[in-house]
C-alpha positions as CSV (number, residue, x, y, z in Angstrom):
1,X,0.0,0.0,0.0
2,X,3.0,2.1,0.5
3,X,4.0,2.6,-3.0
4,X,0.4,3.0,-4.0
5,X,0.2,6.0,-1.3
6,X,4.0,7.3,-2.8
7,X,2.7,7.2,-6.2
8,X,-1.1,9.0,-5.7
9,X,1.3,11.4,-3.1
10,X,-1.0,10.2,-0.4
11,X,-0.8,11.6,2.9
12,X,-3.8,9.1,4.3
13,X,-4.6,5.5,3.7
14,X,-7.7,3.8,4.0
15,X,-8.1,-0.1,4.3
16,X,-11.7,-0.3,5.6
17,X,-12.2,-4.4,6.7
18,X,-8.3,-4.3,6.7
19,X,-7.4,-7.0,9.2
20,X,-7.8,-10.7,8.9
21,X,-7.3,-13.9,10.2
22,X,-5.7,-15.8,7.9
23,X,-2.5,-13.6,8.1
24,X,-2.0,-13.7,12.0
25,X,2.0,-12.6,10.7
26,X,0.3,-9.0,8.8
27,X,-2.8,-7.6,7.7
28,X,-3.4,-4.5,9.3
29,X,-2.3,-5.3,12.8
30,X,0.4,-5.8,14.6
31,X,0.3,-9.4,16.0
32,X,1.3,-11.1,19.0
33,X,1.5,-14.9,19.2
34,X,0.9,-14.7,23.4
35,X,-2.4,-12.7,22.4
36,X,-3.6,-15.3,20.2
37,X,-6.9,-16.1,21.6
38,X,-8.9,-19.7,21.5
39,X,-11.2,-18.4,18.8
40,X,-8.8,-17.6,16.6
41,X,-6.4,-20.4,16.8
42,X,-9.6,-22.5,15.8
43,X,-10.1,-20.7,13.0
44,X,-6.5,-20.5,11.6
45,X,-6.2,-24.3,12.3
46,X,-9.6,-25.3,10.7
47,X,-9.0,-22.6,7.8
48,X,-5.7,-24.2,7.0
49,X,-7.3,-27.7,7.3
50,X,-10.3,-27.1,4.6
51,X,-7.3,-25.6,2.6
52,X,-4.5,-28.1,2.8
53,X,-7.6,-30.9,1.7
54,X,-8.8,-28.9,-0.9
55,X,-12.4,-28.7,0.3
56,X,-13.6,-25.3,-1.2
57,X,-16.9,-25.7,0.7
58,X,-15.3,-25.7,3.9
59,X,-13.0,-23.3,3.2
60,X,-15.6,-20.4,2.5
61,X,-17.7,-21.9,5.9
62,X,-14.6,-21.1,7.8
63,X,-14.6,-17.7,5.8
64,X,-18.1,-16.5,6.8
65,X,-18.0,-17.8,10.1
66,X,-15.9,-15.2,11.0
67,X,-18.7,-12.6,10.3
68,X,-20.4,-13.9,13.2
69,X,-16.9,-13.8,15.6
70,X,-16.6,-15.7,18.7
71,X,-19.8,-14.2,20.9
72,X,-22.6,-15.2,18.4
73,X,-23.6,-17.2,15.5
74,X,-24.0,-16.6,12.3
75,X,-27.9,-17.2,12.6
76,X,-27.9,-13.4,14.6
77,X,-26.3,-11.8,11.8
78,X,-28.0,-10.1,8.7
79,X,-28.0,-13.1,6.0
80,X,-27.7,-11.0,3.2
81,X,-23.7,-9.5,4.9
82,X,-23.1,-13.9,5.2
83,X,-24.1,-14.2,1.7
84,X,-22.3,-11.5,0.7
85,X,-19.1,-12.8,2.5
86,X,-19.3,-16.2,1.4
87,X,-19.5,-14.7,-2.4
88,X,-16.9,-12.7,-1.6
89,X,-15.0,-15.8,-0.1
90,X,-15.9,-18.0,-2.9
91,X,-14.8,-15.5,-6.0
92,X,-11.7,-15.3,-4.0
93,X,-10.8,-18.7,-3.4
94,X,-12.0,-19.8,-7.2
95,X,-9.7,-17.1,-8.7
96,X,-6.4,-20.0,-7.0
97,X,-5.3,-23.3,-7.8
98,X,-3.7,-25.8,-5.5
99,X,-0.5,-26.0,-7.9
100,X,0.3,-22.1,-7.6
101,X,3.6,-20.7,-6.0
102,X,2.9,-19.1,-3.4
103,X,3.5,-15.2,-3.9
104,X,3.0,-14.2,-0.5
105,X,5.5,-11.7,1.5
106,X,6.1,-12.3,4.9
107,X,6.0,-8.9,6.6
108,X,8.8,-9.0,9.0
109,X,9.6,-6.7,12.1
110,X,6.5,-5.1,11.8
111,X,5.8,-3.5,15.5
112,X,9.5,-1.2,14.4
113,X,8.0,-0.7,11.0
114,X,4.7,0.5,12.4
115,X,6.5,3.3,14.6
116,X,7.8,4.9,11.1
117,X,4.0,5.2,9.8
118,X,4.1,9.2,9.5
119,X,0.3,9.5,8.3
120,X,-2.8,9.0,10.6
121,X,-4.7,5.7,11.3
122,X,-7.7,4.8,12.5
123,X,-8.8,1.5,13.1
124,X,-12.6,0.5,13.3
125,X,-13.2,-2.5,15.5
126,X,-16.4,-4.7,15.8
127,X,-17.3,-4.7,19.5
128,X,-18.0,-8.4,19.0
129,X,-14.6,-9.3,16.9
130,X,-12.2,-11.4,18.3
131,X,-10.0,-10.0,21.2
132,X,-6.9,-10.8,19.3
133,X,-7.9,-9.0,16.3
134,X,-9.1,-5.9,18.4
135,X,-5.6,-6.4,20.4
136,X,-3.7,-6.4,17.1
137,X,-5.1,-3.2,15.7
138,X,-4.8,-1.4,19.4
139,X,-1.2,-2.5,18.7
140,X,-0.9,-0.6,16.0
141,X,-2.4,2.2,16.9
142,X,-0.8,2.7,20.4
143,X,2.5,2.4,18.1
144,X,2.1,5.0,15.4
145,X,2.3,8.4,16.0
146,X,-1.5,9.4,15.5
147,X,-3.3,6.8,16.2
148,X,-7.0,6.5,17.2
149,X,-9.7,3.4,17.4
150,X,-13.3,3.7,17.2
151,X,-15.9,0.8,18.3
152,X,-19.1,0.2,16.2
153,X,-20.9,-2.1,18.8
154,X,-23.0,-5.2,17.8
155,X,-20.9,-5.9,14.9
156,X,-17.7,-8.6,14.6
157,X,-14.8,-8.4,11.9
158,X,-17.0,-6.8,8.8
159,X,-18.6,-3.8,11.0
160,X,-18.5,-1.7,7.3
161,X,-20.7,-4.4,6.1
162,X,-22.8,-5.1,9.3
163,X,-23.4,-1.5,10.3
164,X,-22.6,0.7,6.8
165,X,-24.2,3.8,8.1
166,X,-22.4,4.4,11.1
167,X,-18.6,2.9,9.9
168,X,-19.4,5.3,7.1
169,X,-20.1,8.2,10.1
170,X,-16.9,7.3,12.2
171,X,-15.0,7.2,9.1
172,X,-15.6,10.7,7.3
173,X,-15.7,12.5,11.3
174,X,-12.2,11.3,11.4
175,X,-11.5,12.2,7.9
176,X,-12.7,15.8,8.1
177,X,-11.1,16.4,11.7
178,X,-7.4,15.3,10.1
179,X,-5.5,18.7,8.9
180,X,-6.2,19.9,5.5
């Protein structure tokens, strides 16, 4: 996203829905293995499971299970954001093939290379999301230099999705109180 920000000369980046479990080494966040709650584990482990034995099915269940998080189920969220999701989940996962390479970057020594982030972030928690995930993005916020996290309550991992309106409120107060 960096270069992306250098070439549009940037000052401010948004990655709404930026943090994820499948990528408990980057995303968004700044991870901690000791803060690694039971929820998530579980996920990762049954995520890489449906994965390593190709089943597609179980895969994208994993996916949208996570729009419920770990304090409800997915029958006491809005079935047209888990449909949504589990398109989303599905277009992604169809768009692979089990004999790629794997292009993937570890991000390495990223609490240091979260102290040099200049411009300000904001990061959006779902009261309902997994502690580690809200833990990860308070990491990252506590460790930049203008930092600030906002709750939207009765939501998990895909509050933009869950609650539109009021991520979409949070999101341009914050824009329109950062410095012209």
């Amino acid at each position: 996203m960096g270069d992306v920000m250098d070439a549009a000369r940037l000052q401010v980046a948004a990655d709404p829905g930026g943090l994820h479990v499948d990528d408990p080494a980057g995303g968004a966040g700044i991870p901690d293995p000791e803060d690694t709650d039971a929820w998530t584990l579980d996920i990762q482990n049954t995520w890489g499971g449906t994965l390593a034995a190709g089943d597609i099915d179980g895969w994208v269940d994993v996916f949208a299970s996570v729009v419920a998080g770990p304090h409800r189920t997915l029958d006491e969220v809005d079935p047209e954001v888990v449909r949504r999701v589990r398109e989303m989940a599905r277009g992604t996962i169809s768009k692979h093939t089990p004999d790629e390479p794997d292009r993937s970057v570890p991000v390495t020594d990223i609490p240091a290379r979260a102290k040099s982030i200049t411009v300000p972030v904001l990061a959006i928690n779902g009261a309902l999301d997994a502690a580690a995930q809200i833990a990860m993005a308070d990491r990252l916020v506590d460790a930049v230099a203008d930092g600030r996290t906002i709750t939207v309550e009765g939501t998990a991992h895909y509050a933009n999705m869950e609650q539109p309106r009021v991520f979409t409120k949070f999101l341009l107060e914050w824009l329109s109180d950062l410095p012209a």
